[in-house]
C-alpha positions in Angstrom: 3.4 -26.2 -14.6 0.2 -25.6 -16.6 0.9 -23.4 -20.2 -2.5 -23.2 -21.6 -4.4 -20.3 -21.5 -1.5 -17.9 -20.3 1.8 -17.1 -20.3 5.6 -17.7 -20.0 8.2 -15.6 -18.4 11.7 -16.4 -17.9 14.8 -14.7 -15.4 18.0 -15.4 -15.0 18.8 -14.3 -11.2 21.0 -11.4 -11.0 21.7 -11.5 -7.2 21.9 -13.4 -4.1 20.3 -14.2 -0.9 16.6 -11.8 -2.0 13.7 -14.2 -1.3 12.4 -14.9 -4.8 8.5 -13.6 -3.8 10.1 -10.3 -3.5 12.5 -10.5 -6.5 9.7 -11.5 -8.9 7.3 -8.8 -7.3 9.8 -6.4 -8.8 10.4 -7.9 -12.0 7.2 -9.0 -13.3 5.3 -5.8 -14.1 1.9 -4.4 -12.6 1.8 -7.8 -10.0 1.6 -7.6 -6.1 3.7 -9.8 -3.7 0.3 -11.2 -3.1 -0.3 -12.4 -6.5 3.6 -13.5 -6.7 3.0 -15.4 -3.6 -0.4 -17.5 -4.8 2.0 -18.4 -7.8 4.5 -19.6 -5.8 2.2 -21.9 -3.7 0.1 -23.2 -6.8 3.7 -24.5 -8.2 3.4 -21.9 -11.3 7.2 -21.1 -10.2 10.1 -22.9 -11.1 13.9 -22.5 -10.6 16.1 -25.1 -12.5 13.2 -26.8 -13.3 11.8 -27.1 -10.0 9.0 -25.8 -8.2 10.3 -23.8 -5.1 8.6 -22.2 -2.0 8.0 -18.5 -1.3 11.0 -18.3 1.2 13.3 -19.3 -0.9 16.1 -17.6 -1.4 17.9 -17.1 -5.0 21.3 -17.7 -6.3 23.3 -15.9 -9.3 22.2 -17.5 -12.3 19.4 -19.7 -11.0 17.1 -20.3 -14.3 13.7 -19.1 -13.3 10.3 -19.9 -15.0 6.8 -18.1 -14.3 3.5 -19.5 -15.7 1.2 -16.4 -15.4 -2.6 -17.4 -16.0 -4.8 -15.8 -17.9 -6.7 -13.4 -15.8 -9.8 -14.6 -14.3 -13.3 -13.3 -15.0 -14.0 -10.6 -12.8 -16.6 -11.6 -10.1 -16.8 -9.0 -7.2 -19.9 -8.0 -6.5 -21.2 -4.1 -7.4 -22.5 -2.3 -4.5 -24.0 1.5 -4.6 -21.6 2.6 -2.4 -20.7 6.7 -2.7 -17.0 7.6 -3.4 -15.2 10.6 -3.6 -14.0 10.9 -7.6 -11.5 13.6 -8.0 -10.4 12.9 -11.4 -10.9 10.4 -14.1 -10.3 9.7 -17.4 -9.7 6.7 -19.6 -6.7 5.8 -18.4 -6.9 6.0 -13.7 -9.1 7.3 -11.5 -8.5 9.5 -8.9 -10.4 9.0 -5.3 -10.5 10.5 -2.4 -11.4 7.4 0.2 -13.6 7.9 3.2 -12.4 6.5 6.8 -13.5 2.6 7.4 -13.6 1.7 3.5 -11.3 -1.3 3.0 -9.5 -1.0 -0.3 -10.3 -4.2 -1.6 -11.8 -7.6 -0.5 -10.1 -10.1 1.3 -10.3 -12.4 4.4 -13.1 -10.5 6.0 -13.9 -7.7 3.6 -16.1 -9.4 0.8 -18.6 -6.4 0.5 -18.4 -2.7 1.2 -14.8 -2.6 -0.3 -13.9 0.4 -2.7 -13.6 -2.4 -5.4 -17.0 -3.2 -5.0 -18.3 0.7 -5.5 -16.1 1.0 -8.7 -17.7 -2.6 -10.2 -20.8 -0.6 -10.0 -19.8 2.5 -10.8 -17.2 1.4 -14.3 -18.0 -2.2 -14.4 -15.2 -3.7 -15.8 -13.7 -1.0 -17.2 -10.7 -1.4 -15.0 -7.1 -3.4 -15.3 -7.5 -7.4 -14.5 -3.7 -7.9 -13.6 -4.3 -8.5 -9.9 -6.7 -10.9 -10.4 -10.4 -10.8 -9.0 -10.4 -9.1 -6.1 -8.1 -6.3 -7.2 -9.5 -5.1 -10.2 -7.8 -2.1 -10.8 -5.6 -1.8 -7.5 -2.3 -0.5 -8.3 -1.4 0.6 -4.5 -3.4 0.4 -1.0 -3.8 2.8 2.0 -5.4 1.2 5.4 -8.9 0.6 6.2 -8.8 3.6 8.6 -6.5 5.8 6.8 -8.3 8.8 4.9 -7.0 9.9 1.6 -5.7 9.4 -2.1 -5.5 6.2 -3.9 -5.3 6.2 -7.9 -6.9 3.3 -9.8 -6.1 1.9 -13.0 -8.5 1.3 -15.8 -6.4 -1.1 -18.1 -3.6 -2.8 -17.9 -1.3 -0.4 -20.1 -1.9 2.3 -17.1 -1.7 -0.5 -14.3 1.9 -1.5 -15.2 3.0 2.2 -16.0 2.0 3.0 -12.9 3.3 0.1 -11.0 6.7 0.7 -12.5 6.9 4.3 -10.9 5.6 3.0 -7.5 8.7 0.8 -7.9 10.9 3.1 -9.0 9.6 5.6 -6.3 8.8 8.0 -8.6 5.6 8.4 -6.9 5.1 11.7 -4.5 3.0 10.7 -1.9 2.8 12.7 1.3 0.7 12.0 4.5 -0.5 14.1 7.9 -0.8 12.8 10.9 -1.0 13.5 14.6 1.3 11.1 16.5 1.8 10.5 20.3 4.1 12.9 22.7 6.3 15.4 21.3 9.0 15.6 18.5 11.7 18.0 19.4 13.5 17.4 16.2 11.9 19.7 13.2 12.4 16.9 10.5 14.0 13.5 10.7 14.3 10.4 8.4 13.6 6.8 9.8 15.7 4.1 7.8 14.5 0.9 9.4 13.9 -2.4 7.5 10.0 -3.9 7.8 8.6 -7.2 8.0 6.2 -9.5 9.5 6.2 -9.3 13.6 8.0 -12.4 14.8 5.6 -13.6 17.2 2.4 -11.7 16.0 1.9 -12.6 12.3 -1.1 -10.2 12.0 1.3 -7.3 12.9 4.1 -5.8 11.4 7.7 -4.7 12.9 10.8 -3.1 12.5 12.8 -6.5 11.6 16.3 -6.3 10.8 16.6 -10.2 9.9 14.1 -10.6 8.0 12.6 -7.5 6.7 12.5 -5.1 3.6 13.9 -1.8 3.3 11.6 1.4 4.0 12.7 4.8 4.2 10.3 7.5 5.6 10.7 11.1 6.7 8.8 13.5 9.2 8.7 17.1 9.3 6.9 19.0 12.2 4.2 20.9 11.3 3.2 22.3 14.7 3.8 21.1 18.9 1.7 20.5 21.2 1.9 19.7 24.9 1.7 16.0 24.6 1.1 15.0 20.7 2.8 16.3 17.7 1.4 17.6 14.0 3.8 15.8 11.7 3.8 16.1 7.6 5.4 12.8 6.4 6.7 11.5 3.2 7.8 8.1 1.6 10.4 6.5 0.1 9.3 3.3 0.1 5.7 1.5 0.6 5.7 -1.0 2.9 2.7 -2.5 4.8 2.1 -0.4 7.7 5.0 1.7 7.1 4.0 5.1 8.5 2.2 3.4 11.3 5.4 0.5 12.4 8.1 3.8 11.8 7.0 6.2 14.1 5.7 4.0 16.6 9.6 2.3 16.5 11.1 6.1 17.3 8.4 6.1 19.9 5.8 7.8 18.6 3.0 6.2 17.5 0.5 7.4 15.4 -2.7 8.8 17.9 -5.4 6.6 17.8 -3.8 3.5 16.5 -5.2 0.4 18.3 -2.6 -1.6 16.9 0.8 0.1 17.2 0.0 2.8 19.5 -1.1 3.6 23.1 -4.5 2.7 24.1 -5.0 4.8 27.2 -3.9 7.5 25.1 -6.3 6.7 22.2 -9.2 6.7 25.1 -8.5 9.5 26.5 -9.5 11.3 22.9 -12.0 9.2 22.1 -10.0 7.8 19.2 -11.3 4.5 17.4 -8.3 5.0 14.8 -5.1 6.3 13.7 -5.3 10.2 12.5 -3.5 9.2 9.4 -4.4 11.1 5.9 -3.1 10.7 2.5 -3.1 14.2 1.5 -1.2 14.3 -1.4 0.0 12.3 -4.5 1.8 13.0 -7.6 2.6 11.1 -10.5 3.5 10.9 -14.3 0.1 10.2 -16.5 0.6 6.6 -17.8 -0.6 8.0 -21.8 0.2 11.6 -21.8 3.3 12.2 -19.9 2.1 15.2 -17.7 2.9 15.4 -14.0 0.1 15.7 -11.8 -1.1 16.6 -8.4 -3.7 15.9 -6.2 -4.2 17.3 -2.7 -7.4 16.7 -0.4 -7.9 18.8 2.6 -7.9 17.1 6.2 -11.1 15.4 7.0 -13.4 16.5 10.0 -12.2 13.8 12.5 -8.4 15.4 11.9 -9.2 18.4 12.2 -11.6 18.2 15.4 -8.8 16.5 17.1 -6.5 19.7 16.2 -8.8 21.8 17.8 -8.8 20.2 21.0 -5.0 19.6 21.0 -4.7 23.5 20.3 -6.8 24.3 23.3 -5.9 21.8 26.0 
């Protein structure tokens, strides 16, 4: 295990049977699973003095070490790329992401990425914990989902705010227009998530293997085949929205992964009608609770005028 350069951290393991990327995701402040992972498999981990594997699973008491490296000279390229700034200060900012803007780079994504509009835009005025390609990410939304995202611009606001993410003490509510009709006027889905089992690009409801999410829906309006739902989380998993109502069987209109595709043609949908309309949180320096809504974006709103006059 290398030691120059960075840092330390030991854990004693306080339960049983939690695969240790997931326990040290929650313990180890302001990281992704991610990051926790590319640890694991560059042997920075170590439990009773041994270097152990991502799925492994920890015991009561297991004596845990974590070399974290020093972070790594930012090196994602600045673009001129437009965004949507609703709020900034020295601390986050606040943006309001366009469909078809990945959050960040990764396999695929090396350019065009929100990350590389705010490298232009701040420089490196923002936190270094995730590394390189994440400057500043403290939470994701999809490529295609429209919305919120806060970023952080040092690492005192990138842990604060991981902390409440954790915690749940986030309020984060979405709108979206899902397949078919919910008679129900609210419900809650409590239905572990994980990796598909046979498609590792997807995710799934997984009872073996999966981590606990928690959403709830709320009808906002019927219509004769699709249904206007406002939904909130408890939890942030990968895909969560998107996996949860396609499981109660209805997916998310327009989604070419989880939902319907005849269904998606017949609207001429190229992706889900999913928006992060709201988010609330504690400031990281000044303590105030705030709130920011954006209104539904053309493409949502097109789509609830045809539904309304079908």
């Amino acid at each position: 295990m290398a030691s120059s350069g960075g840092s330390i951290q030991t854990f004693v393991a306080d339960a049983d049977g939690i695969r240790i990327d997931a326990w040290l995701t929650d313990k180890i402040s302001g990281t992704s699973r991610s990051f926790v992972q590319k640890l694991l498999k560059d042997g920075q981990v170590r439990v009773n003095g041994m270097p152990v594997k991502q799925n492994y699973r920890i015991k009561v008491n297991d004596q845990i070490e974590v070399y974290l490296p020093e972070p790594e000279k930012l090196d994602v390229e600045p673009e001129n790329i437009p965004v949507d700034i609703l709020f900034e200060d020295n601390d986050i900012i606040v943006i309001d992401k366009p469909k078809g803007m990945v959050v960040h780079p990764g396999a695929g994504n090396f350019s065009g990425t929100m990350v590389n509009a705010l490298m232009y835009l701040r420089g490196e005025s923002l936190s270094d914990i995730n590394g390189i390609l994440r400057p500043g990410i403290v939470h994701r939304i999809d490529k295609d989902t429209t919305g919120i995202i806060v970023v952080a611009k040092n690492n005192h606001a990138h842990r604060f705010l991981s902390e409440k993410f954790k915690a749940h003490d986030i309020e984060r509510v979405y709108y979206a227009v899902v397949d078919g009709v919910i008679y129900e006027n609210k419900g809650k889905i409590d239905a572990p998530i994980g990796r598909h089992p046979v498609d590792r690009k997807k995710m799934a409801v997984n009872i073996s293997n999966g981590r606990r999410a928690v959403t709830y829906f709320k009808v906002i309006e019927r219509f004769r085949n699709a249904t206007f739902v406002e939904v909130t989380l408890e939890t942030g998993r990968t895909h969560q929205i998107r996996v949860h109502m396609a499981y109660i069987g209805h997916p998310v209109l327009g989604d070419e992964v989880y939902g319907r595709k005849h269904i998606n043609k017949k609207y001429n949908l190229d992706s889900q009608v999913l928006h992060a309309g709201v988010l609330g949180f504690v400031h990281p320096s000044t303590g105030e609770r705030l709130t920011f809504r954006s209104e539904l974006p053309k493409y949502f709103s097109d789509l609830l005028y045809v539904l309304r006059n079908e």
